[in-house]
C-alpha positions as CSV (number, residue, x, y, z in Angstrom):
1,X,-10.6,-4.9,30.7
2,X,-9.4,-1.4,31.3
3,X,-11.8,1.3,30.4
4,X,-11.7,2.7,26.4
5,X,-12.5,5.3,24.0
6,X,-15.2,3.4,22.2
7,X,-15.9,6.3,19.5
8,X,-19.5,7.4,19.4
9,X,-19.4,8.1,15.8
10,X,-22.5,7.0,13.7
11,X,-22.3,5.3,10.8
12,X,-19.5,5.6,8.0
13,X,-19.1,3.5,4.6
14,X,-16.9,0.5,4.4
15,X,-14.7,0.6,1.7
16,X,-15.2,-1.9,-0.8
17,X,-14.4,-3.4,-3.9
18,X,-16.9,-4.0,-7.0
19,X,-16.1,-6.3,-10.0
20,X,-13.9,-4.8,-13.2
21,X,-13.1,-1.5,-10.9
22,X,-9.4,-1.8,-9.8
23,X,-9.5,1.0,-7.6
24,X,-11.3,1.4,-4.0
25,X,-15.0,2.7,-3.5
26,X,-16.8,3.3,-0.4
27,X,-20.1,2.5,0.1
28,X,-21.8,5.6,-0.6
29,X,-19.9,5.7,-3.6
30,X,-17.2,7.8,-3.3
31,X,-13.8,7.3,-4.5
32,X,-11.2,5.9,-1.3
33,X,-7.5,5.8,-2.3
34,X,-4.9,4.2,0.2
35,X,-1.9,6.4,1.1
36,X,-0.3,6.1,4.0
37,X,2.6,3.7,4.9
38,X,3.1,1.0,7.5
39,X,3.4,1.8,11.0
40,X,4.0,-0.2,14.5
41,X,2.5,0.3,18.0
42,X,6.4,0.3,19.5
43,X,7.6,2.9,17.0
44,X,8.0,6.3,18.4
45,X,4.6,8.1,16.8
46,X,2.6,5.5,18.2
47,X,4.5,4.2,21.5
48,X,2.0,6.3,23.7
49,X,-0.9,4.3,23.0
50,X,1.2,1.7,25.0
51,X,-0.7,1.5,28.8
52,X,-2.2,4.9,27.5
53,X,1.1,6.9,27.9
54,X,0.3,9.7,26.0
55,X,-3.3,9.4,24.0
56,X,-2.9,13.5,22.9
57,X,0.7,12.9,21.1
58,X,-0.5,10.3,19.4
59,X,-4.2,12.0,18.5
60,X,-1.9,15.0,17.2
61,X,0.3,12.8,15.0
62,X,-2.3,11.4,13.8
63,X,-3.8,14.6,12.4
64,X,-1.1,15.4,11.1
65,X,-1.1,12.5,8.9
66,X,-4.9,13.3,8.0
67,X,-3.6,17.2,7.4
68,X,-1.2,15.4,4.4
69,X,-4.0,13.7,2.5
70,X,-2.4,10.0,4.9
71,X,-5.7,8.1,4.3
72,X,-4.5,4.6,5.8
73,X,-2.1,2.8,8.0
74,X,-0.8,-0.6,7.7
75,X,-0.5,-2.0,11.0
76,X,0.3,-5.6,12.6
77,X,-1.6,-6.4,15.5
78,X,1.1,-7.8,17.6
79,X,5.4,-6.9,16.6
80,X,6.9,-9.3,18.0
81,X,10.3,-7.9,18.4
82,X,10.2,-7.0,21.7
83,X,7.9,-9.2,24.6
84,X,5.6,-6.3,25.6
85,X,3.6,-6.3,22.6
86,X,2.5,-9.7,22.5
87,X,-1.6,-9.9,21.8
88,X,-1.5,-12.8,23.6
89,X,-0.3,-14.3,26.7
90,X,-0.3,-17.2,27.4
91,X,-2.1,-18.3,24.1
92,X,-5.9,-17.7,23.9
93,X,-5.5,-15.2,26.6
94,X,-6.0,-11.6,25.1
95,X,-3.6,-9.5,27.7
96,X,-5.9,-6.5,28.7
97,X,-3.5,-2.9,28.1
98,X,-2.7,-4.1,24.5
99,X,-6.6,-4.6,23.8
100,X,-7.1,-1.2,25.2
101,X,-4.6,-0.2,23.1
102,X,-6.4,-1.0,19.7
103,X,-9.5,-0.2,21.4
104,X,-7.8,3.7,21.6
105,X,-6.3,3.4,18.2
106,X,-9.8,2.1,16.5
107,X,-11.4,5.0,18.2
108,X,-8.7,8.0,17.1
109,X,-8.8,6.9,13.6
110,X,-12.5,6.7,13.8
111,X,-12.3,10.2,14.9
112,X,-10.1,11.7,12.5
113,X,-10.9,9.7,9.8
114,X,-8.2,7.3,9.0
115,X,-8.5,3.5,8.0
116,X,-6.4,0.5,8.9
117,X,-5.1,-2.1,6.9
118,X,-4.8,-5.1,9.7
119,X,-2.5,-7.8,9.6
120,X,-2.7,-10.4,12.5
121,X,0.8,-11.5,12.8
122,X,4.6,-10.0,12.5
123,X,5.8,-13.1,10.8
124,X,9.5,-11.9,10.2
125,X,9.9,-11.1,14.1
126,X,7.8,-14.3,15.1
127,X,10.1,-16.2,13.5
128,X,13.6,-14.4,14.8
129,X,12.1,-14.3,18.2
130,X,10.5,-18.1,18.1
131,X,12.2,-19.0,21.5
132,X,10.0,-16.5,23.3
133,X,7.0,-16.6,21.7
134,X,3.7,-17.6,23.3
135,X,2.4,-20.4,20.3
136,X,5.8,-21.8,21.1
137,X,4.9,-24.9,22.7
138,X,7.4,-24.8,25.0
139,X,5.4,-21.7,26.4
140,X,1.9,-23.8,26.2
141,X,1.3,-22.7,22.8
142,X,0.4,-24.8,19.7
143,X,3.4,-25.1,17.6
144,X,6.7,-26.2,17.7
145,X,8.0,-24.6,15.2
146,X,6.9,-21.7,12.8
147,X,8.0,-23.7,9.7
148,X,4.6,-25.7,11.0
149,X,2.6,-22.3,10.8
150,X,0.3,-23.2,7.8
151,X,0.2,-26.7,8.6
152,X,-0.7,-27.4,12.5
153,X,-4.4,-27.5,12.5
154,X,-4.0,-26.5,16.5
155,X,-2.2,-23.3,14.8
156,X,-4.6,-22.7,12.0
157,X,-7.3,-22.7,15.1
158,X,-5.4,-20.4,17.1
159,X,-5.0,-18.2,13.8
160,X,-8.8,-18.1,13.5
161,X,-9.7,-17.5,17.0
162,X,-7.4,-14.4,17.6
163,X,-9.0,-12.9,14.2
164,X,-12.7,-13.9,15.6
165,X,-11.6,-11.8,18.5
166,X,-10.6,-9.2,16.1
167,X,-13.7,-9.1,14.0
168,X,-15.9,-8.7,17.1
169,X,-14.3,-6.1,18.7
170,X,-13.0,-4.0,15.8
171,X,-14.2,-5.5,12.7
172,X,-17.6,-2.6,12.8
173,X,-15.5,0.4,13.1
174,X,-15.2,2.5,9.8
175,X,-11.5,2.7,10.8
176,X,-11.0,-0.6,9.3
177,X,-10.3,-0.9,5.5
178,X,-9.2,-4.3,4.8
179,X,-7.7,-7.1,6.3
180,X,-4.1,-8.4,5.6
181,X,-5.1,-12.2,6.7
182,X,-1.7,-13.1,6.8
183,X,1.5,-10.6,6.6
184,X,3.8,-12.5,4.0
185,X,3.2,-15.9,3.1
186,X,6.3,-18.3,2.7
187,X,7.2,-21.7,1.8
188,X,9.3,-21.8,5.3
189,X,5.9,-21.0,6.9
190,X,4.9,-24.9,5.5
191,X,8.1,-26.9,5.4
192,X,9.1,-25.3,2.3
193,X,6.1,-25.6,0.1
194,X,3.4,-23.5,-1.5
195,X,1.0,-26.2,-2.3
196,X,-1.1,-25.2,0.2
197,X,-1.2,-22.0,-0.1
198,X,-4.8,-21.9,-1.3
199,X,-6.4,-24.0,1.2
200,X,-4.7,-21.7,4.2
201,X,-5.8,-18.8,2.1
202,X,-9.7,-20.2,1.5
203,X,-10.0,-21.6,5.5
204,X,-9.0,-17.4,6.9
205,X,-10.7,-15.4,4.1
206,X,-14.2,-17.7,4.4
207,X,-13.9,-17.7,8.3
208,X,-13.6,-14.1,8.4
209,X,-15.9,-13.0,5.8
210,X,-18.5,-15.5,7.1
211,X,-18.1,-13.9,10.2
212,X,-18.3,-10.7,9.2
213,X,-21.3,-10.9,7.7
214,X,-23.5,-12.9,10.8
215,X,-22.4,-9.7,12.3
216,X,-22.5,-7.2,10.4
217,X,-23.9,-8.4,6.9
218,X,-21.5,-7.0,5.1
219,X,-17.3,-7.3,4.6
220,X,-14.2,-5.5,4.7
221,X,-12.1,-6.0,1.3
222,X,-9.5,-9.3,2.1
223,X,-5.9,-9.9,0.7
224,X,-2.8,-11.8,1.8
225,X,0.4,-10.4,0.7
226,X,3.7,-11.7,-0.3
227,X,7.3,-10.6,-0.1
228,X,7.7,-9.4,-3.7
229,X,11.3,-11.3,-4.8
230,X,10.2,-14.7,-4.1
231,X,7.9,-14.4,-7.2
232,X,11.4,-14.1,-9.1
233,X,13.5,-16.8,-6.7
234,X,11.4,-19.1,-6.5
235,X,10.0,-19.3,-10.4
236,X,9.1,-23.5,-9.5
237,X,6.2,-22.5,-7.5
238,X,3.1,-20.8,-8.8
239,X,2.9,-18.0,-6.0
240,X,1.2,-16.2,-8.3
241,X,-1.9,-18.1,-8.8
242,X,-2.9,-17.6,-4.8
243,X,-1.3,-14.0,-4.7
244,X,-2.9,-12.7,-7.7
245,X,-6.3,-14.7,-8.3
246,X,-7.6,-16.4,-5.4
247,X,-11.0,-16.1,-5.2
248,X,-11.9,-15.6,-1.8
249,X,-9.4,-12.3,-1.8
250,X,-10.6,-8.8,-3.3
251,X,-7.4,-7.5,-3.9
252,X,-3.9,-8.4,-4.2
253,X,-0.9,-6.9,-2.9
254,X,2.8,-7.6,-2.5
255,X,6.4,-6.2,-1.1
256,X,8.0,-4.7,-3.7
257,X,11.7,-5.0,-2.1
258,X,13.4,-5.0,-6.2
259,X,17.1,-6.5,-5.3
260,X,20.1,-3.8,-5.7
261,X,17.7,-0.9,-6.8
262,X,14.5,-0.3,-4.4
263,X,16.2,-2.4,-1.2
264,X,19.3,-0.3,-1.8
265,X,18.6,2.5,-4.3
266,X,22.0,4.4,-5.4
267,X,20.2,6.4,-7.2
268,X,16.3,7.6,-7.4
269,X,15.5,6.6,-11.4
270,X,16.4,3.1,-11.1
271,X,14.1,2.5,-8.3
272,X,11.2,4.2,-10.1
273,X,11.5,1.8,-13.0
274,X,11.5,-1.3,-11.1
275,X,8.4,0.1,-9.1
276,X,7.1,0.6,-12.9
277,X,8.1,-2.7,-14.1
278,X,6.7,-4.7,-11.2
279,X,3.1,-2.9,-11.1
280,X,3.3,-3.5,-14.9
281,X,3.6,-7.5,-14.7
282,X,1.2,-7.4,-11.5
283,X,-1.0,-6.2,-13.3
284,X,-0.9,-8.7,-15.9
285,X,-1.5,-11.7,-13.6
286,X,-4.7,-10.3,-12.4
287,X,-7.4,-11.4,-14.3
288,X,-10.7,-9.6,-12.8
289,X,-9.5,-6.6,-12.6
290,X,-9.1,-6.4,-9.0
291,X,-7.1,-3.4,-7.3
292,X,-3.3,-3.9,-6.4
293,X,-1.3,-2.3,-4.5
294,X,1.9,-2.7,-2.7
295,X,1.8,-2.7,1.1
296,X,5.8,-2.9,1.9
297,X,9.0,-1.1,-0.2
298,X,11.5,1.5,1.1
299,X,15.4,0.8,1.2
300,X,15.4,-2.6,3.3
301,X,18.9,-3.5,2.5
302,X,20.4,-0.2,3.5
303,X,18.8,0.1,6.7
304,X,18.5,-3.8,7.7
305,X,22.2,-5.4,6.5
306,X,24.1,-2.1,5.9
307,X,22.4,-0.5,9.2
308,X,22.3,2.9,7.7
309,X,19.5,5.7,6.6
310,X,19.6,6.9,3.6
311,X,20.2,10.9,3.4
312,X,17.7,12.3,4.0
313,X,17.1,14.6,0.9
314,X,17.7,11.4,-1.1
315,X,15.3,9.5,0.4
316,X,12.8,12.0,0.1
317,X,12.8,12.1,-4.1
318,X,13.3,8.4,-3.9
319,X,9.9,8.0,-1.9
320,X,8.5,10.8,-3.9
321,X,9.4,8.7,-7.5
322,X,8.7,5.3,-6.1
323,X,5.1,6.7,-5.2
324,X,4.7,8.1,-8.4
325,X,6.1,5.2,-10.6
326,X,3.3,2.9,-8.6
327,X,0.5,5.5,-9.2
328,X,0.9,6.1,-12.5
329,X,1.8,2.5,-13.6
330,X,-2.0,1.4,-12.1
331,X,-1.6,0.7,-9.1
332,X,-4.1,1.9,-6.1
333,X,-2.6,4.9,-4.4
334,X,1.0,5.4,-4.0
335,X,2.7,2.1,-2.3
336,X,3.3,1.3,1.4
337,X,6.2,2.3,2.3
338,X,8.1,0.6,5.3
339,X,10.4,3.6,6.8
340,X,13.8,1.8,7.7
341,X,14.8,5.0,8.7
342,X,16.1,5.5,12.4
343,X,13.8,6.4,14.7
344,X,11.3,4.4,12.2
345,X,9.4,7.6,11.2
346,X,8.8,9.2,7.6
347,X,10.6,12.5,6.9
348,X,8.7,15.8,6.3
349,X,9.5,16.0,3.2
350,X,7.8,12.4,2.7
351,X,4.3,13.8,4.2
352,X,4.8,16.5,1.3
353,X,4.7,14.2,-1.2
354,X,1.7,12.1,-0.1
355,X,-0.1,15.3,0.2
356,X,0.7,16.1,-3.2
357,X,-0.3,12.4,-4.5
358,X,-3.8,13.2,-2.6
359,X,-4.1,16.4,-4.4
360,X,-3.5,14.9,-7.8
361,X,-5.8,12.1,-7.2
362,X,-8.8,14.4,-6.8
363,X,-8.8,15.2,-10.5
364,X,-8.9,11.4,-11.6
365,X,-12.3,9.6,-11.4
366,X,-11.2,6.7,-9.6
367,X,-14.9,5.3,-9.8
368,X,-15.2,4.8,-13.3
369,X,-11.7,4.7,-14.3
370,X,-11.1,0.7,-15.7
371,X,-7.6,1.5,-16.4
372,X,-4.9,-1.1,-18.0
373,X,-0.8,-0.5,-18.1
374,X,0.4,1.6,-20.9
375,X,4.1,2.0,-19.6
376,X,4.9,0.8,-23.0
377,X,2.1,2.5,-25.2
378,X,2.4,5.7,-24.5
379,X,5.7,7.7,-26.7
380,X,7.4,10.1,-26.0
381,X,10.0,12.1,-28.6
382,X,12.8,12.1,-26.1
383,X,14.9,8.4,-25.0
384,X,15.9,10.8,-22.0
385,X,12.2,10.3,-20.2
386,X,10.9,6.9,-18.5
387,X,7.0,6.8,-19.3
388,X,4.9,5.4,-16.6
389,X,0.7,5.4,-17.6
390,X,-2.2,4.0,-17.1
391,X,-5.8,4.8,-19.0
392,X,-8.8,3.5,-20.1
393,X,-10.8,5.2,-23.1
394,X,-11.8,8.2,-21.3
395,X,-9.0,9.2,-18.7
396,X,-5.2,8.3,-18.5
397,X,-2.6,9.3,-15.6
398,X,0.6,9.6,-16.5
399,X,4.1,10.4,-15.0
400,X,7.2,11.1,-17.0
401,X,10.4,11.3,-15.1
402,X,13.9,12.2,-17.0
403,X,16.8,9.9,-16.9
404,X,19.4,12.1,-18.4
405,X,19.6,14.7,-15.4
406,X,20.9,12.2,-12.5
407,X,23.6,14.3,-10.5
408,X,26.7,12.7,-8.7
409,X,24.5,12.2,-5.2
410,X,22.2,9.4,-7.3
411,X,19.4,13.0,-7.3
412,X,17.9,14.7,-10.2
413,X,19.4,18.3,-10.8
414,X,17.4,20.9,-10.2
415,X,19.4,23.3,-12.2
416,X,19.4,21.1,-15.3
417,X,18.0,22.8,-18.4
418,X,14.6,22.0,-19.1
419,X,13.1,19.6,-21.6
420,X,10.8,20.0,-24.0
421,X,8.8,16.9,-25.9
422,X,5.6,15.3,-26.9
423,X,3.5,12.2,-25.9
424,X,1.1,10.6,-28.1
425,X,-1.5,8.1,-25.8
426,X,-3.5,5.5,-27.6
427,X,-6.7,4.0,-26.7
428,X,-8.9,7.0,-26.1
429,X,-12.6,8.0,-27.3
430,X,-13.3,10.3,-30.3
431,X,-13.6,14.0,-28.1
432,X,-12.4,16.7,-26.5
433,X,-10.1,16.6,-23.6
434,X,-8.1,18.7,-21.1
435,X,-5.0,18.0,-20.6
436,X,-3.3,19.1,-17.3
437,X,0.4,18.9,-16.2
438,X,1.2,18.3,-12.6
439,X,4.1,19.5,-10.2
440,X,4.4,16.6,-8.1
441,X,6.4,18.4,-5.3
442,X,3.6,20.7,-4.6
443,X,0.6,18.6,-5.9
444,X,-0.6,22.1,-7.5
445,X,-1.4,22.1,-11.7
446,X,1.5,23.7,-13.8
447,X,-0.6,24.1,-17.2
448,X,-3.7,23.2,-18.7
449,X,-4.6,23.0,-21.9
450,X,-8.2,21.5,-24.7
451,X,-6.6,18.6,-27.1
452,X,-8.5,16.3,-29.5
453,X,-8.6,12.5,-29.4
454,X,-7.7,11.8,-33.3
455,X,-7.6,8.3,-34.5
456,X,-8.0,6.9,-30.6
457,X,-5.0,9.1,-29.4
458,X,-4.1,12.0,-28.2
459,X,-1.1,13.9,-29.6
460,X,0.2,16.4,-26.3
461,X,3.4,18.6,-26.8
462,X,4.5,19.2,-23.5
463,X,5.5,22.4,-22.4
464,X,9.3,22.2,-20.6
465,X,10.1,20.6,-17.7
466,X,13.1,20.2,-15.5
467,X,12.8,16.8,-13.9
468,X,9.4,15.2,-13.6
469,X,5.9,15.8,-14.3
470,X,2.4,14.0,-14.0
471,X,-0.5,14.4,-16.7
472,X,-3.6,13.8,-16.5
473,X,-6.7,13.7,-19.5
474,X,-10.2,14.1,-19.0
475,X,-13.0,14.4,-21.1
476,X,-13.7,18.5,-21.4
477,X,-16.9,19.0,-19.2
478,X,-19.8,19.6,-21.7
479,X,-21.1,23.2,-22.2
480,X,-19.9,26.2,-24.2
């Protein structure tokens, strides 16, 4: 192996997930929310990890990310799309430069103080680019086809050695926060079934957690994910019952790729609702209480099939809503998104918003906060806002977004006079509470004000606003 930057960092907490909280602690105890978005070692922020091309561009970009309040990366240890990032070749063989190159990545996040969400395969290129691929039998590997991938126990073997190798090497860095065991699972991945879904699930999570703990004695959160519409194709098959309540997963987390509205938004409300609408029913299959979170969206249509990038000032309130519609609606942190931009990079105005998320989150107690949905408990006066919400008895975050203000571009006006209503929130403790009202381009309060919990809810007017605003109540600190 070529030499790496093995970090010399001490010690850092794991993040980690405890019973009935649905959001992410740390060991210590402190409050850990994802946001970030996924990213690829052959994109353009990342490419000079490759053979160590350029270690300070990529060091720099990743800063950058940590300067906008970016707390995670998704990433895939080997996209498949092109032959020179294969993990392995021929299979079993772990080709030296791309071990060094997570080797360099573990130890920049390490030092900046980013986390990884790791998935070990790019199933959608694996597939497309099957003919070249070294488990293709044809190239010594184990499988003939990758219809067979959750059925050949010379796979499932192959699957479990290369994450061994990855829980040795970079399973004890505090860069790593949970581990995608398996990057959307699909009836073509077992000759068009689901039925064993759960076994393939149970054999990777126990492996790795067992593991994790002779070596460590302790474990990284685990989840597999799904591509979001086949919950809604495929209605025959419980894919919710692995996806949602396995129990050797601590989380769940699906692609929210909503046909005709987030995969090829023509406007940026419509996506916001389906973000709301999906994180709402999520929700409602989860049973424990265990954190969810999408780890793929953004406008996969437009970009894949259409081959075109959305403009970018559009695309820029479209992530900022579809991060907002997720938060809100009780979902950890602000959604994944995939770029499908070209060059695969988010915009500027992107790394705003997430900054602006981050900010927000630090006034929500993410460590006592048991929240459930309450898209459709909390009112509003006016038909002209969407609601999305989420509280317990003591804290609620909510986001109201206008629908009556959508210009001819498929953008909110800016110009459009503002609105003035009221929200009444069930569900809360007899008390005091503050009340603050969040601009969501800046992350920055707008207004603050004391309101009483009367009957278990909290009556708010809301002072005008032009397109969008988040609220957040908390009990009023105790003193004079």
């Amino acid at each position: 192996m070529t030499t790496t930057l093995r970090s010399t960092a001490g010690p850092e907490s794991w993040v980690q997930v405890r019973a009935g909280l649905p959001y992410f602690v740390t060991e210590d105890g402190s409050p850990w929310t994802p946001i970030g978005q996924n990213d690829s070692i052959s994109w353009i922020e990342l490419a000079g990890l490759h053979r160590r091309r350029d270690l300070a561009g990529v060091e720099t970009h990743l800063r950058r990310l940590h300067a906008h309040g970016v707390t995670c990366l998704r990433l895939m240890m080997e996209y498949a799309q092109g032959r020179r990032f294969y993990l392995e070749r021929p299979a079993g063989r772990f080709v030296p430069h791309m071990v060094a190159l997570w080797d360099d990545l573990f130890a920049l996040c390490e030092r900046i103080g980013l986390k990884i969400l790791l998935t070990p395969f790019d199933t959608f290129w694996t597939w497309l680019q099957w003919d070249h691929h070294p488990y293709n039998e044809r190239h010594g590997g184990p499988l003939a086809h990758p219809s067979q991938f959750l059925l050949s126990r010379p796979t499932r073997d192959a699957i479990k050695a290369r994450l061994t190798f990855a829980v040795e090497r970079w399973g004890g860095s505090p860069a790593l926060f949970a581990w995608d065991l398996w990057n959307e699972i699909h009836p073509a991945h077992a000759d068009g079934s689901a039925d064993g879904f759960g076994e393939f699930i149970h054999d990777l999570a126990s492996h790795v957690r067992d593991l994790e703990l002779r070596l460590y004695g302790r474990t990284h959160p685990r989840t597999v994910s799904l591509f979001g519409p086949e919950l809604w194709w495929r209605p025959e098959m419980d894919l919710s019952t692995p996806i949602y309540r396995h129990p050797d997963l601590d989380f769940a987390t699906i692609h929210i790729y909503h046909e005709g509205t987030i995969d090829a938004p023509r406007d940026t409300v419509a996506p916001a609702r389906s973000m709301g609408r999906i994180v709402r029913d999520a929700l409602a299959e989860i049973r424990d209480d265990r954190p969810f979170l999408d780890s793929e969206h953004g406008p996969i249509h437009t970009f894949k099939d259409r081959r075109k990038s959305l403009p970018e000032a559009f695309d820029d309130e479209y992530f900022r809503h579809m991060q907002w519609a997720h938060c809100a609606s009780g979902g950890a942190g602000g959604g994944m998104r995939w770029p499908n931009r070209n060059p695969h990079v988010l915009t500027s105005g992107m790394r705003r918003a997430q900054r602006a998320l981050g900010a927000v989150a630090e006034g929500i107690d993410w460590t006592s906060f048991r929240r459930r949905n309450l898209n459709d408990a909390v009112k509003t006066l006016s038909s002209q806002v969407a609601v999305f919400a989420c509280g317990d008895a003591r804290q609620v975050l909510a986001w109201l977004l206008r629908t009556d203000v959508t210009g001819p571009n498929g953008m909110q006006r800016t110009d459009a006079a503002p609105l003035s209503t009221w929200i009444r929130v069930p569900g809360l403790e007899a008390g005091r509470y503050v009340a603050t009202g969040w601009d969501t381009g800046t992350g920055e309060p707008a207004w603050t004000r004391e309101v009483e919990a009367a009957g278990g809810a909290v009556s708010l007017a809301l002072p005008p606003f032009g397109t969008d605003v988040a609220i957040t109540l908390r009990p009023r600190p105790a003193g004079p």
